[in-house]
C-alpha positions in Angstrom: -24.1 -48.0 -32.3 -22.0 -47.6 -35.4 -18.9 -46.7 -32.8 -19.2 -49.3 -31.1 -19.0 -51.5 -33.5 -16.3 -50.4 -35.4 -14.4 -50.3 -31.9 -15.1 -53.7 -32.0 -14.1 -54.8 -35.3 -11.1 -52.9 -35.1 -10.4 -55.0 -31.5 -11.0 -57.9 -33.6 -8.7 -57.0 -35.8 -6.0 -55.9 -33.8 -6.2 -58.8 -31.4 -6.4 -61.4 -34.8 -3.0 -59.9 -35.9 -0.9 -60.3 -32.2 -2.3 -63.7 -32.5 -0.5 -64.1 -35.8 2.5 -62.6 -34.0 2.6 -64.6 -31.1 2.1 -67.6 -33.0 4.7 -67.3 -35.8 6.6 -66.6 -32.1 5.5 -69.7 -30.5 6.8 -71.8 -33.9 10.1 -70.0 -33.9 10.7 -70.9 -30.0 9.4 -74.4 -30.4 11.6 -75.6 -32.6 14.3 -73.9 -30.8 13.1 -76.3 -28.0 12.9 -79.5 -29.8 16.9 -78.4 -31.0 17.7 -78.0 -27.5 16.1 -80.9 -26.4 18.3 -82.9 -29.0 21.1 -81.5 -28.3 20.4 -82.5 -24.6 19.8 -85.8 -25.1 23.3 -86.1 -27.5 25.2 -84.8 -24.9 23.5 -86.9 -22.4 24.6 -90.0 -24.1 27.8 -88.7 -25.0 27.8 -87.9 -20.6 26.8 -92.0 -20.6 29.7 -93.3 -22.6 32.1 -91.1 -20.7 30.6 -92.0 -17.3 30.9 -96.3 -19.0 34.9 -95.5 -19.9 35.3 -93.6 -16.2 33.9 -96.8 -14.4 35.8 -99.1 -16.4 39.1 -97.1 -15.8 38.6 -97.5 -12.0 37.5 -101.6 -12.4 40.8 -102.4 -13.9 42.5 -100.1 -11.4 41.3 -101.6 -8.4 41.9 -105.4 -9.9 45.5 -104.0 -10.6 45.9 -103.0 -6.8 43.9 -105.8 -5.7 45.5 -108.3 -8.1 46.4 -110.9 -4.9 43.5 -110.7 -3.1 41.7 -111.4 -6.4 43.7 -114.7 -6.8 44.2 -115.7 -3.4 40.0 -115.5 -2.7 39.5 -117.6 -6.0 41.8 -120.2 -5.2 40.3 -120.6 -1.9 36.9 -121.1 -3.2 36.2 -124.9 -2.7 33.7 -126.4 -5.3 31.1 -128.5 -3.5 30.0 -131.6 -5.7 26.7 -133.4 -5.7 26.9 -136.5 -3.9 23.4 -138.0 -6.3 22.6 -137.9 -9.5 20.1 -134.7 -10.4 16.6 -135.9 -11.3 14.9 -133.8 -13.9 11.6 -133.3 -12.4 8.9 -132.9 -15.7 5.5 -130.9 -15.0 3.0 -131.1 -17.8 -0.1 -128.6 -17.9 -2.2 -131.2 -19.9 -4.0 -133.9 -17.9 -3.7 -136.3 -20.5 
């Protein structure tokens, strides 16, 4: 009886102190994770801002080549003008 339970205190013990181990572990690779994680998300906005300036480039690039068309479609809009005056319609949510 006395084996056993020294077989057993010493598998407490032994499984107490990997425990320790793994957890110290678990610490050491979670923060690792969070600075990952940070880093990810810098060089995801930094990958934003990039992708913003790329876009931009090609906006102007295409008014440059399209600078005609641009002008020629605007001048050929025709502006329609009310033939009334506008009535301002007012609701009220009070009866009184």
């Amino acid at each position: 009886m006395k084996k056993n339970l020294t077989l057993a205190t010493i598998i407490g013990l032994i499984t107490l102190s990997h425990t320790g181990m793994a957890n110290r572990g678990i610490e050491d690779i979670q923060s690792e994770l969070k600075g990952l994680r940070a880093k990810d998300q810098e060089i995801g906005l930094q990958k934003k801002e990039i992708q913003k300036k790329i876009h931009a480039a090609e906006a102007e690039i295409l008014i440059i080549k399209n600078q005609e068309a641009f002008t020629a479609a605007v001048e050929s809009l025709n502006v329609q003008h009310p033939t009334s005056s506008r009535r301002v319609l007012i609701y009220s949510r009070t009866t009184g």
